[in-house]
LUMTOR-557059 format. One line per field, with one value per residue (C-alpha): residue number from 1; x, y, z; residue in one letter. Coordinates in nm, 3 decimals, decimal comma, m for minus. Example, Ala and Ser with C-alpha at 12.3 -4.5 7.8 and 13.67 -1.06 7.14 Angstrom:
# residues 2
seq = 1  2;
X = 1,230  1,367;
Y = m0,450  m0,106;
Z = 0,780  0,714;
type = A  S;
# end
This chain:
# residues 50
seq = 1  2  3  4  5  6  7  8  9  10  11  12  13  14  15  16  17  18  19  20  21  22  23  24  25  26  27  28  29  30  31  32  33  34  35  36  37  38  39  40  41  42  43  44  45  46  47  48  49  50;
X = 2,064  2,206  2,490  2,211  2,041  2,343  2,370  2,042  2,071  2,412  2,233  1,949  1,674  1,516  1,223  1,365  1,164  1,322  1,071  1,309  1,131  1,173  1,336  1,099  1,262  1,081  1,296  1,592  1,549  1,506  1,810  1,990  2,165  2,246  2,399  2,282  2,135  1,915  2,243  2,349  2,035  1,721  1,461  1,280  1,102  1,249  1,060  1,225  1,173  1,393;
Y = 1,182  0,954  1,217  1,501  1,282  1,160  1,543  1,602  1,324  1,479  1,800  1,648  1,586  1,252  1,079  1,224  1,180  1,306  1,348  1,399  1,561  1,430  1,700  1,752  1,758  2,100  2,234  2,025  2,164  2,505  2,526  2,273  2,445  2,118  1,927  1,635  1,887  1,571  1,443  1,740  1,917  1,820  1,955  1,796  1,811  1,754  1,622  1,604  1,650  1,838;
Z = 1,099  1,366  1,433  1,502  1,727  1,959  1,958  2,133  2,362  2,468  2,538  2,747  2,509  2,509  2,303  1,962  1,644  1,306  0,982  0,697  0,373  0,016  m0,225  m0,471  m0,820  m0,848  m0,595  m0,713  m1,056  m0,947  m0,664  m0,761  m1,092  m1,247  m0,933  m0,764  m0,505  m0,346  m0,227  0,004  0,131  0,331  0,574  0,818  1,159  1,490  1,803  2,122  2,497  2,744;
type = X  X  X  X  X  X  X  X  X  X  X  X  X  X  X  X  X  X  X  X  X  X  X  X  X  X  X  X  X  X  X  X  X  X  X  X  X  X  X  X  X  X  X  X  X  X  X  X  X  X;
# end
């Protein structure tokens, strides 16, 4: 997280805010085809001003 905010900051944006999402096991379960899917994927919402 701290890499895709330097990121933004290098770009101009300022006041960043980043809402990661849990995994749900559902999704886990369903995508995750017996890996520790939790471990390499995310979402989230980004908030930032230009």
């Amino acid at each position: 997280m701290e890499k895709i905010k330097e990121i933004l900051v290098d770009v101009g944006f300022k006041n960043i805010e980043i809402n990661l999402k849990e995994v749900t096991d559902e999704y886990a379960k369903k995508w995750g085809y017996g890996l520790k899917i939790k471990e390499y994927i995310g979402s989230g919402d980004i908030l930032a001003y230009k």
